[in-house]
C-alpha positions in Angstrom: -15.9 -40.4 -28.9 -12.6 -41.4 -27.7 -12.2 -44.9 -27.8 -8.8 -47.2 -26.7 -9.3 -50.8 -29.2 -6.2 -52.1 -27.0 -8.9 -51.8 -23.7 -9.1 -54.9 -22.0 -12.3 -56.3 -23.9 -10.7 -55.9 -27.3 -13.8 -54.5 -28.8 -13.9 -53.4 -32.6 -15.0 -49.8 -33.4 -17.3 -51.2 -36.1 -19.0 -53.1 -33.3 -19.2 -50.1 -31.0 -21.0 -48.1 -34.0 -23.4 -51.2 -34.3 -24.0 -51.2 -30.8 -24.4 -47.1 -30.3 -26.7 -46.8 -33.3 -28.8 -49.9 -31.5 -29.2 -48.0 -28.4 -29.9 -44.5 -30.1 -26.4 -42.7 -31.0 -24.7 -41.7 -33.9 -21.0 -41.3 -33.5 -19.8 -37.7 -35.6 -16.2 -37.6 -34.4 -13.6 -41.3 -33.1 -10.4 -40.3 -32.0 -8.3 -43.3 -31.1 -5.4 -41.6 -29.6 -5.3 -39.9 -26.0 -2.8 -37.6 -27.3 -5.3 -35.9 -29.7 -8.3 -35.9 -26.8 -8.2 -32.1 -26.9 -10.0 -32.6 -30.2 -13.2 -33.7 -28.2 -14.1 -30.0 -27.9 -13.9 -28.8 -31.3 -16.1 -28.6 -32.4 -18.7 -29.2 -29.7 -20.4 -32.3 -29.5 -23.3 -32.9 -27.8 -21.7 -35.3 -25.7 -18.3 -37.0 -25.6 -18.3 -40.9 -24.7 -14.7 -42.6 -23.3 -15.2 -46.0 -24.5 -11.9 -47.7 -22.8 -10.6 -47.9 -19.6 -9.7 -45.8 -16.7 -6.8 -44.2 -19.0 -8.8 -43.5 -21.7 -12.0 -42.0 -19.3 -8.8 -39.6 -17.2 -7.5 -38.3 -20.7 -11.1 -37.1 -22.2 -12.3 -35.8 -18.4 -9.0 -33.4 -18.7 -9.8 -32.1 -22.3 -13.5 -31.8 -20.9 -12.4 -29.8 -17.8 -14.1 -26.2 -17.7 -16.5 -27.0 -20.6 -20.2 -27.9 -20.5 -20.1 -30.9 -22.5 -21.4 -33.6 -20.5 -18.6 -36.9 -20.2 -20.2 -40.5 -20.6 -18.3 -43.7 -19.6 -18.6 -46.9 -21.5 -16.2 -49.0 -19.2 -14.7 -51.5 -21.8 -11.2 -51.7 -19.7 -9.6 -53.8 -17.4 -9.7 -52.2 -14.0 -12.3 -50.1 -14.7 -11.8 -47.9 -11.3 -14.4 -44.5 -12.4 -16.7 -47.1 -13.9 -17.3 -48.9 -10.0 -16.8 -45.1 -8.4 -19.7 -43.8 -10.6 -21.8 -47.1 -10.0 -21.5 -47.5 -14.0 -22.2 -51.7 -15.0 -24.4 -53.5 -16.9 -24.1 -54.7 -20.7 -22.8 -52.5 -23.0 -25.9 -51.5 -24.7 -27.6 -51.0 -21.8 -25.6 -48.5 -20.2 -25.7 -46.8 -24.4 -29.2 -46.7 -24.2 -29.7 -45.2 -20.6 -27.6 -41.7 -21.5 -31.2 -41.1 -23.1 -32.3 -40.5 -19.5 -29.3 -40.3 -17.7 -29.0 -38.2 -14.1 -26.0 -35.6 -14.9 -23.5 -34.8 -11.7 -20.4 -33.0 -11.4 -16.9 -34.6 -11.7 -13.9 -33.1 -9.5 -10.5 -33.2 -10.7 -7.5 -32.9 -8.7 -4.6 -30.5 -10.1 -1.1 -31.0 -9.1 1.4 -28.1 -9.7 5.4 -28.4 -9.5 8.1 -27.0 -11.3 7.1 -29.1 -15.1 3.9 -27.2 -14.8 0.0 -28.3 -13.6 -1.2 -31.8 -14.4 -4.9 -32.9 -13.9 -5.8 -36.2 -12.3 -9.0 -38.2 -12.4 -8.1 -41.1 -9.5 -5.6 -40.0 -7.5 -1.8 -39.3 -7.3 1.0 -40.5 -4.5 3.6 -42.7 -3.8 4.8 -46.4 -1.9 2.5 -49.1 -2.5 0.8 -47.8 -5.7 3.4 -46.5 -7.3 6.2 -49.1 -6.7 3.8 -51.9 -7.9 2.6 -50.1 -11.5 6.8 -49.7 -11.5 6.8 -53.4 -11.2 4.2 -53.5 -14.3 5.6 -51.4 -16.3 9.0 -53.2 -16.7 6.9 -57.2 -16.7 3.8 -56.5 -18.1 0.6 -58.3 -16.3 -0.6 -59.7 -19.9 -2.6 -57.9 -21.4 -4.0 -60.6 -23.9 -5.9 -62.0 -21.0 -9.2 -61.6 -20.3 -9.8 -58.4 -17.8 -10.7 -60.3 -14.4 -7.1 -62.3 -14.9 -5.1 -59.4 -16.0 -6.7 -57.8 -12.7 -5.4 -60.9 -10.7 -2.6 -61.3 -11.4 -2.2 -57.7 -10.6 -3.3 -58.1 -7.1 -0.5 -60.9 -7.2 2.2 -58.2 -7.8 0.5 -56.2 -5.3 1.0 -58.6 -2.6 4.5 -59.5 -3.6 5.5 -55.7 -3.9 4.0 -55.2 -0.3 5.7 -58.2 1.1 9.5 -56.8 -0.3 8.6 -52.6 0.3 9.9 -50.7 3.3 7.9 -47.6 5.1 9.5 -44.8 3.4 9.9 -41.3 5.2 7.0 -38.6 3.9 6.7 -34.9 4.5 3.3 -33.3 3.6 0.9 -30.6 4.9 -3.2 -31.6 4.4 -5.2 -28.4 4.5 -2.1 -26.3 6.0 -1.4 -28.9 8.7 2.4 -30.4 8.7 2.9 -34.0 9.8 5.8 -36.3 8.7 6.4 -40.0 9.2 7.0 -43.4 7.5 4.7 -44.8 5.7 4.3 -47.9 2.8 1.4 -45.6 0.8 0.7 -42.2 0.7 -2.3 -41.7 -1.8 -4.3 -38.3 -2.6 -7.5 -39.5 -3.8 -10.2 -38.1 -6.0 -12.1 -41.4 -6.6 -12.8 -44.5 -4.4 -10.6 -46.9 -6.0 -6.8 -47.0 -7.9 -5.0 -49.7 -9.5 -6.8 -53.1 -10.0 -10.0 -51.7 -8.0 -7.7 -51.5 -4.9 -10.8 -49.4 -2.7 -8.3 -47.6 -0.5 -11.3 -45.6 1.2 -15.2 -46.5 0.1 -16.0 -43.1 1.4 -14.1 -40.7 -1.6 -16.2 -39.4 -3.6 -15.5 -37.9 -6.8 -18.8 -34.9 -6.5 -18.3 -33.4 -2.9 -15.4 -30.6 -3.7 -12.7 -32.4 -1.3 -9.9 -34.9 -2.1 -9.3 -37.8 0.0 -5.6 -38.3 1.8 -5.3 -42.1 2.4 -1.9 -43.1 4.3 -0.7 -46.5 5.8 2.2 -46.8 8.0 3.8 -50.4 9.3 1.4 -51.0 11.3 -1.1 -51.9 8.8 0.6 -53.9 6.3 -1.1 -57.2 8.1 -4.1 -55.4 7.1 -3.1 -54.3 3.2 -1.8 -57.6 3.0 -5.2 -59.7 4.1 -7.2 -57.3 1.9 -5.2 -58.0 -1.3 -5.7 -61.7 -0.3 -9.1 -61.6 0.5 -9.9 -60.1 -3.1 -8.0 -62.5 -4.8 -9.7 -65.0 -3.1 -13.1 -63.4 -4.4 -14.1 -62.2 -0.8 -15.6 -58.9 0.6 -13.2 -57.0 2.2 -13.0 -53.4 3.2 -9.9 -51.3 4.2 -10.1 -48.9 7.2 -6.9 -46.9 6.5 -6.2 -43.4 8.2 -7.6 -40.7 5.8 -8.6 -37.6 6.1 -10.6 -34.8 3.4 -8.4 -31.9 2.1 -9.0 -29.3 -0.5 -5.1 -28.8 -0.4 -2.2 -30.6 0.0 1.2 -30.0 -0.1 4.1 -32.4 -0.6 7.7 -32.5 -0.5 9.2 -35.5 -1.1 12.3 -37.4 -2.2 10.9 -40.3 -3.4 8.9 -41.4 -7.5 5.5 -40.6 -7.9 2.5 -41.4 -9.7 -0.2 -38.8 -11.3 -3.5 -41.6 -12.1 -1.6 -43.9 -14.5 1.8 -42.2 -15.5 5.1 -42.3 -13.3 6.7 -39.4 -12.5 9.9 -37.9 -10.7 9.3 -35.3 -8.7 12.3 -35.9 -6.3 12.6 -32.7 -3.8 10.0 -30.7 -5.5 7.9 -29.0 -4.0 4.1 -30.1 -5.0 0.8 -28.4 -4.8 -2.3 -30.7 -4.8 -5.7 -29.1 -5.0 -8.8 -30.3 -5.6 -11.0 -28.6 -9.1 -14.5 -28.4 -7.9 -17.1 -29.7 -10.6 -14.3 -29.1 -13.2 -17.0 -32.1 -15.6 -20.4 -32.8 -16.1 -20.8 -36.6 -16.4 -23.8 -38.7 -17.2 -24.7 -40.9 -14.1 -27.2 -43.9 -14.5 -30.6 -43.6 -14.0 -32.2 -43.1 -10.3 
């Protein structure tokens, strides 16, 4: 198991045995550092559980890549962004209990390749919007001794602020071999529906059908981001329709920070190849 303590509910690994033994598990291996995931495969396990949040879930879904040991998800995070892509909710014990009979499904992975080398990513990777506003966070935390759904609000609050203050930027980037070039305030390569605090850039992503998802919005829609991010704050259903478009490749050029899932990165003028790792996990999905 790789578990995260610091995840957004705070729970104790003494309470997480309790709660796995309850619903029929016995823990053989914790490793509480994402650093040390590639330990989940040695030796094999008969399954591998990411008790955290999306962080902790992208870390042990890389060290799982290529290998047939299935990947379950106890979302105990604050966003929790693979947890609502893989339809994963309930209580705790509940979702425990139900790996007994759970359906397994392939998980893609996206690979990124540049001149530091290939990177893996579980959510998606890009640039603008996303990345300026987990900048933002990084340097004025959101608190992270609240309780999840506030921590998540008051991102969406920096989200709205960052997109009220950001200017279109210029992009270069070629989706399945096609140039096209333009400004834009976001320019996302999806693998999964949702990034950030469950920001749903484009419900129809999936993380199972051998495609990434390029998601891009230009001037022209920031009325549009902007009444989404207030309509979720405000706890109301809202949907984005933002152009996107499936790719298995895509290449970028660009001059301007990055993100890869959660981590910044500076990949100013360097050429980038984004692919997409078919079925590269086996996770367990609830029951039918």
């Amino acid at each position: 198991m790789l578990f995260n303590q610091r995840a957004g509910r705070g729970t104790s690994l003494g309470a997480l045995r309790q709660m796995l033994a309850r619903a029929g598990h016995e823990v053989v291996r914790v490793i509480e550092h994402r650093d040390d995931a590639a330990h989940l495969v040695d030796p094999p396990a008969e399954l591998v559980v990411a008790a955290g949040g999306d962080g902790t879930f992208a870390a042990a879904a890389r060290a799982l890549a290529g290998s047939s040991i299935p990947l379950a998800l106890l979302p105990i995070g604050t966003a929790n962004n693979m947890a609502f892509t893989l339809g994963v909710d309930g209580p705790e014990e509940e979702i425990a209990a139900a790996w007994h009979t759970a359906r397994r499904q392939p998980l893609d992975l996206g690979t990124v390749r540049g001149d530091w080398g290939t990177r893996r990513f579980v959510e998606g990777m890009g640039g603008g919007l996303v990345e300026a506003c987990m900048r933002t966070i990084e340097k004025r935390p959101v608190g992270s001794d609240e309780p999840p759904p506030r921590q998540v609000a008051r991102a969406l609050r920096r989200y709205l602020n960052t997109l009220a203050r950001l200017q279109p930027q210029a992009w270069k980037f070629a989706v399945n071999g096609a140039w096209r070039s333009g400004e834009f305030l976001l320019v996302e390569v999806l693998n999964a529906a949702a990034v950030g605090p469950n920001l749903e850039l484009d419900p129809r992503a999936s993380t199972s059908d051998g495609q990434l998802t390029v998601v891009t919005a230009a001037e022209a829609h920031r009325d549009m981001v902007a009444t989404y991010l207030a309509d979720r704050l405000a706890g109301r259903d809202s949907l984005l329709q933002l152009p996107s478009e499936p790719a298995t490749q895509v290449e970028l050029v660009t001059q301007h920070p990055l993100h890869i899932d959660d981590a910044l990165v500076d990949a100013s003028m360097m050429p980038l190849s984004i692919e997409v790792e078919p079925a590269a996990v086996t996770v367990l999905m609830p029951p039918a």
